[in-house]
C-alpha positions in Angstrom: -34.5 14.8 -27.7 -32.8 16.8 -29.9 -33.4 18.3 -32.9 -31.0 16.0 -35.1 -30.0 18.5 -38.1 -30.4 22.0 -36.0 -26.9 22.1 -34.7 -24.4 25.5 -34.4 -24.6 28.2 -36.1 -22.4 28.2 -39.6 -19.7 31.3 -38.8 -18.8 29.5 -35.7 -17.2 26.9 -37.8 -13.1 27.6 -38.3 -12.4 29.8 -41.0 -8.9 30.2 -41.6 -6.5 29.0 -44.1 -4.8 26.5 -41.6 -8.5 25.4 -40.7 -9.0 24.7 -44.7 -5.7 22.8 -45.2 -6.3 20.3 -42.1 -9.7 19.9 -43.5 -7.4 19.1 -46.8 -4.8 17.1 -45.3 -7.2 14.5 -44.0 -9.0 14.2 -46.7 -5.7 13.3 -48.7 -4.9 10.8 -46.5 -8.4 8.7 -46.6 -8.5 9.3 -50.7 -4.3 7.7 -50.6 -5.6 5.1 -48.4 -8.7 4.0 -50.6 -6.6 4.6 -53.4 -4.4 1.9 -52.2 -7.3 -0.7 -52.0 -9.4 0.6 -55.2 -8.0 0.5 -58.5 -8.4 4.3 -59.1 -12.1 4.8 -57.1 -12.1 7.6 -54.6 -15.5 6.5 -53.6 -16.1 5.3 -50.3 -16.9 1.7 -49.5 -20.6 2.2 -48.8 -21.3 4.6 -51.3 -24.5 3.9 -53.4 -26.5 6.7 -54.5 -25.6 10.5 -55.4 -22.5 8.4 -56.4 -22.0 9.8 -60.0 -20.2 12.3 -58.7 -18.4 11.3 -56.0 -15.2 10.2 -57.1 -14.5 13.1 -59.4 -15.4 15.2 -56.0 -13.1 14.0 -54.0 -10.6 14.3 -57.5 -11.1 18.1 -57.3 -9.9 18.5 -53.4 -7.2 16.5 -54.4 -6.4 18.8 -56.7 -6.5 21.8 -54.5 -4.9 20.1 -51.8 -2.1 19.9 -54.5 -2.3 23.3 -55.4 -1.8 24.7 -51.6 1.0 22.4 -50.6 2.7 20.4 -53.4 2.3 17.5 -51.8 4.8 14.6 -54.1 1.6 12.0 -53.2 -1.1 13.7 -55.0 -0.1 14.2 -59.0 -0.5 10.8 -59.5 -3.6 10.1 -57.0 -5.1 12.6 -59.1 -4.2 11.1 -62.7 -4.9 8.0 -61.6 -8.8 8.9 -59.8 -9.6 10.8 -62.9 -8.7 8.3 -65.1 -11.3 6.0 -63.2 -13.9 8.4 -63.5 -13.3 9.2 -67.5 -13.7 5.0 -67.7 -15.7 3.8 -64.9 -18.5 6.5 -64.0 -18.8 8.3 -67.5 -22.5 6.9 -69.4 -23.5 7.1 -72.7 -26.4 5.0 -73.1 -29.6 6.0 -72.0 -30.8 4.9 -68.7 -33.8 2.4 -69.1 -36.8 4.3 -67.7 -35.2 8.3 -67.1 -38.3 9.7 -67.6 -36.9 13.6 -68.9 -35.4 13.0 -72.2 -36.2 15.4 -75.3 -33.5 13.4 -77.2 -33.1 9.6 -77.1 -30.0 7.7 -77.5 -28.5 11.1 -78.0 -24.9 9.5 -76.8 -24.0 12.4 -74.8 -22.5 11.3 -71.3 -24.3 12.2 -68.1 -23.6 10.8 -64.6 -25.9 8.5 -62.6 -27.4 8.9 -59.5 -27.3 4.9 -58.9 -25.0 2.7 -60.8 -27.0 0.1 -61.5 -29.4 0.7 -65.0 -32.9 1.7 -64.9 -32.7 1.2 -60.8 -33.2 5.0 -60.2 -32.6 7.1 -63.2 -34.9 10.0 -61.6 -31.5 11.5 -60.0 -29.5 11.4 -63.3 -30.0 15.4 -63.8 -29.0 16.8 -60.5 -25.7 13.8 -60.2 -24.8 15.0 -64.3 -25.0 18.5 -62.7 -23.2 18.1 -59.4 -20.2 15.7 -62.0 -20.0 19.1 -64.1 -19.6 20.7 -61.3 -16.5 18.2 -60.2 -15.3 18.1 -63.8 -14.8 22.1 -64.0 -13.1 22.8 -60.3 -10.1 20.0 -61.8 -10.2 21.9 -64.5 -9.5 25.3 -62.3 -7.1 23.6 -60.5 -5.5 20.7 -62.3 -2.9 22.9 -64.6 0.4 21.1 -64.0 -1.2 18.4 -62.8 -2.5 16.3 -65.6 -1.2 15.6 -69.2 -2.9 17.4 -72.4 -4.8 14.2 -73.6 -6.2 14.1 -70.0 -7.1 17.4 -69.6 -8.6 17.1 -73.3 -10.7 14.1 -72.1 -12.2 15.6 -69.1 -12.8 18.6 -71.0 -14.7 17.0 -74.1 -16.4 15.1 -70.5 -17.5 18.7 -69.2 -18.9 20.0 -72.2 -20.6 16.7 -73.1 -22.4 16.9 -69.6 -23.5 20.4 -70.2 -24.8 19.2 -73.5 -26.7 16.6 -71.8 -28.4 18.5 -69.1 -29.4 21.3 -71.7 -30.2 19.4 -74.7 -30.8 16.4 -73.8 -33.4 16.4 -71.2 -36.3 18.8 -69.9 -34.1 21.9 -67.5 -34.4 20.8 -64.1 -37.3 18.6 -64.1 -37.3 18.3 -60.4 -38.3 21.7 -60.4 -35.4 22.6 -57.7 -33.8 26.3 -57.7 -30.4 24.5 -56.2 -30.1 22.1 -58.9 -30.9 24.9 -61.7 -28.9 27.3 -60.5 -26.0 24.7 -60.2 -26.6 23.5 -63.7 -25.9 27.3 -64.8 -22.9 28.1 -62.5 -21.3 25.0 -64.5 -22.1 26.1 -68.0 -20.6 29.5 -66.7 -17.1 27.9 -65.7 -17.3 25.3 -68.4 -17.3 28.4 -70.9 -13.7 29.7 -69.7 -12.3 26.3 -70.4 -13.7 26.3 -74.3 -12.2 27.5 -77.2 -13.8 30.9 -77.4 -15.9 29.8 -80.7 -17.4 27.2 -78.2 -17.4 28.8 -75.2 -19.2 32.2 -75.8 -22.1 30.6 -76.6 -22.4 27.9 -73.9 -21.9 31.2 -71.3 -24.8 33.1 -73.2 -27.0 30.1 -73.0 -26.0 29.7 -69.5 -27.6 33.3 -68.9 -30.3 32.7 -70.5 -31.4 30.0 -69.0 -31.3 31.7 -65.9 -33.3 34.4 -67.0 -35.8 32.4 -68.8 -36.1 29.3 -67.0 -35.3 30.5 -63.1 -35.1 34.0 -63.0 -38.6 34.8 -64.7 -40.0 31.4 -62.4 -39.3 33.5 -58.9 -42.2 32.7 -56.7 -43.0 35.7 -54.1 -43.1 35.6 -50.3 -42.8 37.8 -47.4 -42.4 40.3 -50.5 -39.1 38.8 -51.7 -38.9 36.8 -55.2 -37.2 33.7 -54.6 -35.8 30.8 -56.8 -38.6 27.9 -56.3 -37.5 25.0 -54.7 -39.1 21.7 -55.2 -42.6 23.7 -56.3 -42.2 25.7 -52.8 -40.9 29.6 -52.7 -38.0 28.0 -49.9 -36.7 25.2 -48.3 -34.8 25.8 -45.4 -32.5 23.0 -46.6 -31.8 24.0 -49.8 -32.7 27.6 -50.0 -29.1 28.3 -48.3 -27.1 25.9 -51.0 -29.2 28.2 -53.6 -27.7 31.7 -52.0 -24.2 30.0 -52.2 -24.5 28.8 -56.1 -25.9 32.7 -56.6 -22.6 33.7 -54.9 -20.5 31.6 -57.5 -22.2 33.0 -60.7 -21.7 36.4 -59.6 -18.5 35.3 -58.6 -16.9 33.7 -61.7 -19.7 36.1 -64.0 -19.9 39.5 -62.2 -23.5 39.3 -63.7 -25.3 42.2 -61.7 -28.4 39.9 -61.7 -26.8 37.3 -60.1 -25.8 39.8 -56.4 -29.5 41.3 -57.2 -31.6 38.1 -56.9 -29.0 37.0 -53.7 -29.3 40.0 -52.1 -33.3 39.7 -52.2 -33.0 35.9 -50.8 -30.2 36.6 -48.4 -32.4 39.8 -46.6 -35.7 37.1 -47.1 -33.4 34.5 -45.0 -32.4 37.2 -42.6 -36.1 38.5 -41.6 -37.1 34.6 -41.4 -34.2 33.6 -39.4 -34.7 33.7 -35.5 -31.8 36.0 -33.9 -30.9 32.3 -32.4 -30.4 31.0 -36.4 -33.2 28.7 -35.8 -35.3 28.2 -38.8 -38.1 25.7 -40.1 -40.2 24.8 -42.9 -40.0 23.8 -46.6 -41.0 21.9 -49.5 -38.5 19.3 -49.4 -37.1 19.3 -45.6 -38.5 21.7 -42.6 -36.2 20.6 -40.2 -33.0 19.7 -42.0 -30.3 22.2 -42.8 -27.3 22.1 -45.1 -23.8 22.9 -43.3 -20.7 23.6 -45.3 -22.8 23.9 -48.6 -24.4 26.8 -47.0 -21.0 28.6 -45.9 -20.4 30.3 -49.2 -23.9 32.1 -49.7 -24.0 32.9 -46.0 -20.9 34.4 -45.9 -20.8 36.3 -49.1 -23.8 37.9 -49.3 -23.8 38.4 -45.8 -21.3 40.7 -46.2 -23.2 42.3 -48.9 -26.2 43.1 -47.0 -24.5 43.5 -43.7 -26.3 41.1 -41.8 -24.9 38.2 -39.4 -26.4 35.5 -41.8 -24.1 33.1 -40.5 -26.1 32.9 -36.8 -28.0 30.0 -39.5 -27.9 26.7 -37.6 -26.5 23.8 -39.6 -25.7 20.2 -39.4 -22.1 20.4 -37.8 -22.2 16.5 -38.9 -21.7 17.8 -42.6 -19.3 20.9 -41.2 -16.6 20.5 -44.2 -17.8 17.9 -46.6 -20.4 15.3 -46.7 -19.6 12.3 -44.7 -21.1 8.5 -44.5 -22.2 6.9 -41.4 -18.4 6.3 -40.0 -18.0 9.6 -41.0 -15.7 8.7 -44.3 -15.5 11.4 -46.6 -18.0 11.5 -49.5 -17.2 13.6 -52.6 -20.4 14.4 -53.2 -21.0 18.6 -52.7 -17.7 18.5 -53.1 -17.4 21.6 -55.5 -18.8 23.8 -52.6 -15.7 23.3 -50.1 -13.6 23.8 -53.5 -15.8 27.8 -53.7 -15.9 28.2 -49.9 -12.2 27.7 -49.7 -11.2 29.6 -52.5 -13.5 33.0 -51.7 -12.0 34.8 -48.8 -15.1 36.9 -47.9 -15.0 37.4 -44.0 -18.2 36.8 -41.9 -20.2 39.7 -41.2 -21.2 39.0 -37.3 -23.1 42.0 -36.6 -27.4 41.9 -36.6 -28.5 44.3 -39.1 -30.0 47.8 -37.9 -32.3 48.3 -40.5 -36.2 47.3 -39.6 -37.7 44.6 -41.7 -41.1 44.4 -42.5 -41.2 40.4 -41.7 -39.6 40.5 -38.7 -38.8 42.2 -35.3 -35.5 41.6 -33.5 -33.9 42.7 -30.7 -30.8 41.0 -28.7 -31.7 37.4 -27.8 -35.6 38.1 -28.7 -37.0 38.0 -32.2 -40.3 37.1 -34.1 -40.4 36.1 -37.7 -43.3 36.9 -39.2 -44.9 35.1 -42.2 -46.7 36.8 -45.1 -49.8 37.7 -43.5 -47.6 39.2 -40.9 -48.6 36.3 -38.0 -45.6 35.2 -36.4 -44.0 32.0 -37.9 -41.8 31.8 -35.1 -41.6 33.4 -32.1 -38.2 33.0 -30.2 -37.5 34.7 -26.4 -35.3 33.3 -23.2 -34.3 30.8 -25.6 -37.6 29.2 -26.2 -38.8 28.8 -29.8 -42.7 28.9 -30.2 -44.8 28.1 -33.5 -48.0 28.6 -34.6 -50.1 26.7 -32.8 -53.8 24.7 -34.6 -56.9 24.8 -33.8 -59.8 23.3 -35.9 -57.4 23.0 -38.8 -56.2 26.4 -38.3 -52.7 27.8 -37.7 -51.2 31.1 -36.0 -51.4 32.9 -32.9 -54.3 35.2 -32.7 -57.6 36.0 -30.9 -60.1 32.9 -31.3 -64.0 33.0 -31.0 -66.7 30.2 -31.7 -63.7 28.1 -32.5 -62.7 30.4 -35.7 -59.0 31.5 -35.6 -59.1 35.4 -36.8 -55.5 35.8 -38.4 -56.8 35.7 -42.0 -56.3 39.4 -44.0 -59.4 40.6 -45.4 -57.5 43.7 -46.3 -54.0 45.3 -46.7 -51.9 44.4 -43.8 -50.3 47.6 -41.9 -47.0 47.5 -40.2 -45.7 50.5 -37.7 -42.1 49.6 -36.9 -40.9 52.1 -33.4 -37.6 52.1 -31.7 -37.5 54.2 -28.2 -35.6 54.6 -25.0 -33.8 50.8 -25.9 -37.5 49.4 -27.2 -38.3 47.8 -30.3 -41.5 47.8 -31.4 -43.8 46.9 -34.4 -47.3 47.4 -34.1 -49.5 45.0 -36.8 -53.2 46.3 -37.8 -54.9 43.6 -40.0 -59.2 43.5 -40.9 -60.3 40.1 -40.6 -63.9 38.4 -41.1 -64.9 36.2 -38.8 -67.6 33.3 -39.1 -70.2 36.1 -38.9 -69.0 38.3 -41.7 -68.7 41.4 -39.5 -64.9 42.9 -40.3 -62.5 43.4 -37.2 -59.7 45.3 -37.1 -56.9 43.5 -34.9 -54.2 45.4 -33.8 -51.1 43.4 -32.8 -48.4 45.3 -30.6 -45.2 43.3 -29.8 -42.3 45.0 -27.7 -39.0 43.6 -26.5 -36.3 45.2 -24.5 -34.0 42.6 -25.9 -34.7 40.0 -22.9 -38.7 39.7 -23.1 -41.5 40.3 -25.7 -44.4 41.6 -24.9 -47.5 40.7 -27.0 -51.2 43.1 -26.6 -53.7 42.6 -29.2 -57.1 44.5 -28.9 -60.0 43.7 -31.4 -63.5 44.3 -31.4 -65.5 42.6 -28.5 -66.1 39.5 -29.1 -69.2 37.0 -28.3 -68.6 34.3 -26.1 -65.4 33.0 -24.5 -62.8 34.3 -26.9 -58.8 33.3 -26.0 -55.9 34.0 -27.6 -54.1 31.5 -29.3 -50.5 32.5 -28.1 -48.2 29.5 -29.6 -46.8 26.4 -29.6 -43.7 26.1 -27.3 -41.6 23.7 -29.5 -38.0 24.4 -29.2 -35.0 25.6 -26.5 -31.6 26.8 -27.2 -29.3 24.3 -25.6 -26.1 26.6 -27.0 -24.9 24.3 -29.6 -27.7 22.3 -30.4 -31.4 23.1 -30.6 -33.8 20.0 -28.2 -37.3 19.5 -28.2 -39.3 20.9 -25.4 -42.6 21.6 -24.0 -42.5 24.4 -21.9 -41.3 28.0 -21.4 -41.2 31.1 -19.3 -44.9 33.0 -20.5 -46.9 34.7 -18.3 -50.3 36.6 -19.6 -52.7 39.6 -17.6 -55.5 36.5 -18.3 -55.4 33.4 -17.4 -53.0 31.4 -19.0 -53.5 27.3 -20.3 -51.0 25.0 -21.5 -53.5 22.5 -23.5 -53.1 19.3 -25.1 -55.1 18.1 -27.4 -57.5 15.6 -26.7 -57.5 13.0 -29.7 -54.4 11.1 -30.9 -53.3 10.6 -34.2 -51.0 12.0 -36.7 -53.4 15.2 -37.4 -52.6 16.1 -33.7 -49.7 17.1 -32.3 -48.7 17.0 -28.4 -45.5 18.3 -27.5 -45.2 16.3 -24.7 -44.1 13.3 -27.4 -40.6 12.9 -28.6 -41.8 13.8 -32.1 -40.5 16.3 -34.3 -42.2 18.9 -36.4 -41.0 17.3 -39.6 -41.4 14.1 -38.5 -45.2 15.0 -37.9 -45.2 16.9 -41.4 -44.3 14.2 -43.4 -46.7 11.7 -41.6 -49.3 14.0 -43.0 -47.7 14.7 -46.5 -49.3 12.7 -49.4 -46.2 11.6 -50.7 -43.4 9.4 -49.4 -40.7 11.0 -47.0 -38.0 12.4 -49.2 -40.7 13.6 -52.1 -43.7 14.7 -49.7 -44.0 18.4 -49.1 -44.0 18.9 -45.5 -45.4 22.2 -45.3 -48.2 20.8 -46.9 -48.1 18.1 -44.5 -47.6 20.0 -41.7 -50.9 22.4 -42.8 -53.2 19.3 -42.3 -52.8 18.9 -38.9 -55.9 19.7 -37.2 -54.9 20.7 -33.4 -51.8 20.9 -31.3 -50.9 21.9 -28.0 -51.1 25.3 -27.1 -50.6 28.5 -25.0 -54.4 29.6 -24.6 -54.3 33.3 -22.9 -57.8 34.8 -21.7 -58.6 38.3 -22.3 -56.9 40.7 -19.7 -59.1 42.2 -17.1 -59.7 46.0 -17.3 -59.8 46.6 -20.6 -61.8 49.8 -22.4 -65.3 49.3 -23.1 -65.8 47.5 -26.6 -62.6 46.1 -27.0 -61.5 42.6 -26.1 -57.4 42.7 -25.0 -54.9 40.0 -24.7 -51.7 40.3 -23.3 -49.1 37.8 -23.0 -45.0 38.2 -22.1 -42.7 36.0 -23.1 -39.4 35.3 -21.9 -40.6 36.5 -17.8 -42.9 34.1 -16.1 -44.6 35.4 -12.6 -47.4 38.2 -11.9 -48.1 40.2 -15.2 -50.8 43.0 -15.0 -50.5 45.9 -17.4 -53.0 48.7 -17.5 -54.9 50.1 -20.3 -56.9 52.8 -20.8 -59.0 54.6 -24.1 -57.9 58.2 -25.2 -58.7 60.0 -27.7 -55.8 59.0 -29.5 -56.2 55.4 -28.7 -55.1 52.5 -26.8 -53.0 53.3 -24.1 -51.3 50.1 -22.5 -48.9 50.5 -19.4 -47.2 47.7 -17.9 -44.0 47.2 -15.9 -41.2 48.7 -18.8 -43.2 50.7 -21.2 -46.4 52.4 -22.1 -47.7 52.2 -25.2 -50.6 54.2 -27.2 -51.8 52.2 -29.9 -53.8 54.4 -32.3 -57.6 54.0 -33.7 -57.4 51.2 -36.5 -57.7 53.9 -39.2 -54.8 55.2 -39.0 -53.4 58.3 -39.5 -54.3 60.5 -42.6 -53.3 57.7 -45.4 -54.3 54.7 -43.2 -51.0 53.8 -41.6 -50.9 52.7 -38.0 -50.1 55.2 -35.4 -48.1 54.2 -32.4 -45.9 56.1 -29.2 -44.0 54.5 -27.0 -41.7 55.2 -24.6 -40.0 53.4 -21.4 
């Protein structure tokens, strides 16, 4: 089974001006074709929701398409599409039952997200957005095109939606970084189309609400300050459509805070991302990914950080413009393939060198770490691994008495070491167990680019302690990502594949078709499409699990686990306790892990060498 939205990565899409003006050309010819069956509409036939929009969209390609190639078809599909939409899709009235108006029966146009009144007036704010957004790219691109009084309408249009969305009604009441942002990249664009008298002020409050409203709302994680998305820090859906409307307002702004707040999300994005470009998790979606919407923030600020952001896997099924079932053009996200076609940033396509805190990487291995520095995701030979559960618990660490210890009671210590084509970063974190007594456990990974090798040491511990080594979830099938249940692990212990033992939607068993986000939202507490997943997903109470008993030999006093992913067969590393810690020696390295106190300020000590 495979993963349905985790497809190629983004920069292996074609990006060259011919590419762009065959995605163009066909376009034109379905938007001629409906034109010839629809009195003006540019909508397609089966279109039903985010349709506000959508006509206007397709409008704006038209436009460019026009701009590119002079094309004798398309000044009057244009005229004759935005005439529909200044006549057919324009409202004035209040929708019966929008729940986010400051102002009734204001008159100022907005778009709906369903035609029908009072059906579903929730998605009124992001459709009036994503219609401004239409509105101001035929603007850009429309001179020659269109007569004054037109060009006047669409305007008066414009600033009327603008109006709407910021005076109107609560800013972004769906509490959704993508749809804010966008609402202030169209006031920005709008602003240049204004007399000045009008349009310096819609471009200051435009600012300002960024500031105010988004900028001063950044929630933190894995140290970065993000835009929230749908009350989460990021969704790996629309966190990527956030990083490309940041790459417009800097764009068409040159605010400075604009590149700042993308270059902390595009570095967050790069540490999360596996070196594969798997990613998951999110308030909205954790499996889902954006395609050409994406393209733009990727590739920009990519380039800006010098990382090979583009490596994120999206849904090739969206790979220029959104598409219905039989594949028809939609105009909706329209304005994006306007951007990503007019910005000629190239792809940056080289890993960055630079160690990140929240994540190690090396060649075709990588582990993203999460904010408590425990791996999120664990990728090696292809395989992707999660966090496995246990007793409502999630992570990969040493477990005793049932009790998971991955919990900081304490600052978290990271120690990143290259040597002799190594990559290393050694994790000290105190935990409290179920007894209260604080333990010091002192993660090592090491990769050689191929495999990762994983040693933790802790305290002894009572009982029949295992390590909790992850979840094998995912393979790399090249250009799609399938569901799997197995992976090449070996560990100096004994090493169980277990399954757990009740059924239910609080357990997952990879050996079922089911997907993580499938499994999220069964356990979110609201209906797919509004549940939070991650909070879903943190309900479930067991899954299956690569369970790795403590390696033999270890130094008096200290409990060791090693596992090494990516190489199955015999695995038996050495250790031995020095006076300046724990030495581990296994088939490519040896390691000496320092005392958990660290060196003269508390930082982890580590030597390696191959």
């Amino acid at each position: 089974m495979h993963l349905l939205h985790q497809r190629g990565p983004l920069h292996d899409l074609p990006d060259t001006p011919q590419a762009y003006d065959a995605v163009l050309a066909d376009v034109t010819e379905q938007a001629l074709a409906r034109l010839a069956d629809q009195d003006g509409s540019l909508e397609h036939p089966d279109a039903d929701d985010d349709i506000g929009d959508t006509s206007l969209g397709i409008t704006s390609l038209l436009a460019l398409a026009w701009q590119r190639t002079k094309d004798p078809r398309l000044p009057d599909a244009v005229r004759r599409s935005l005439a529909f939409h200044l006549r057919e899709r324009v409202y004035t009235e209040d929708n019966p039952g929008y729940p986010n108006l400051t102002v009734r029966n204001s008159g100022l146009p907005y778009a709906r997200y369903v035609l029908e009144a009072g059906a579903h007036p929730i998605g009124d704010w992001p459709s009036t957005v994503w219609a401004l957004l239409q509105a101001v790219n035929v603007l850009d691109t429309a001179e020659g095109l269109v007569d004054d009084a037109q060009r006047a309408g669409l305007t008066e249009v414009a600033h009327g939606y603008w109006r709407w969305l910021t005076e109107a009604t609560f800013f972004n009441p769906q509490e959704a970084g993508n749809q804010a942002i966008g609402c202030v990249v169209g006031g920005l664009m709008l602003a240049a189309h204004l007399p000045r008298e009008q349009g310096e002020p819609v471009r200051r409050r435009a600012l300002d609400l960024y500031a105010r409203k988004i900028r001063a709302h950044r929630v933190r994680d894995r140290g970065a300050l993000l835009p929230p998305e749908h009350g989460g820090a990021y969704d790996n859906n629309y966190g990527p459509i956030s990083l490309s409307f940041l790459a417009q307002a800097h764009r068409v702004s040159g605010e400075e805070m604009f590149a700042e707040d993308g270059d902390a999300l595009a570095h967050y994005l790069d540490a999360r991302l596996t070196g594969g470009g798997f990613d998951n998790g999110g308030p909205r979606y954790s499996e889902q990914h954006s395609a050409f919407e994406s393209v733009l923030g990727l590739r920009y600020f990519g380039a800006r950080i010098g990382a090979d952001l583009g490596r994120y896997r999206g849904d090739s099924r969206w790979a220029r413009h959104a598409v219905k079932a039989d594949g028809g053009v939609d105009g909706h996200f329209a304005w994006m393939l306007v951007w990503q076609i007019q910005d000629t940033t190239p792809w940056h396509r080289e890993p960055s060198t630079a160690p990140a805190r929240h994540q190690l990487r090396a060649d075709t291995v990588s582990v993203a770490f999460d904010d408590h520095m425990t791996p999120a995701v664990v990728e090696a030979a292809g395989t992707y691994y999660l966090p496995a559960a246990v007793n409502r618990q999630h992570g990969f660490g040493p477990v005793t008495d049932g009790f998971l210890l991955t919990r900081p009671m304490g600052e978290v210590r990271v120690r990143d070491l290259s040597a002799d084509g190594l990559t290393a970063k050694l994790v000290t974190k105190p935990v409290v167990g179920r007894d209260h007594v604080l333990r010091h456990v002192r993660s090592l990974y090491v990769t050689d680019g191929t495999r990762l090798w994983l040693t933790v040491a802790v305290e002894r511990l009572d009982g029949t302690p295992y390590l909790l080594a992850g979840l094998p979830y995912a393979a790399d099938d090249g250009d799609r990502v399938r569901r799997t249940a197995t992976g090449k692990v070996a560990a100096a212990g004994e090493l169980r594949l277990t399954h757990p033992e009740s059924a239910g939607p609080e357990y997952f068993d990879t050996r079922e078709a089911r997907t993580q986000e499938q499994a999220a939202f069964a356990l979110a507490a609201d209906p797919r499409g509004y549940g939070n997943p991650d909070e879903g997903w943190r309900h479930l109470v067991s899954s299956s699990a690569l369970e790795a008993d403590p390696a033999p030999g270890a130094p008096d006093g200290l409990h060791v686990f090693a596992v090494r992913y990516g190489e199955e067969g015999r695995y038996a590393p050495e250790f031995e306790h020095t006076a300046k810690g724990l030495t581990v020696r296994t088939e490519a390295f040896t390691a000496t892990i320092g005392e958990p106190a660290g060196d003269a300020h508390g930082e982890p000590e580590l030597l390696l060498h191959g």
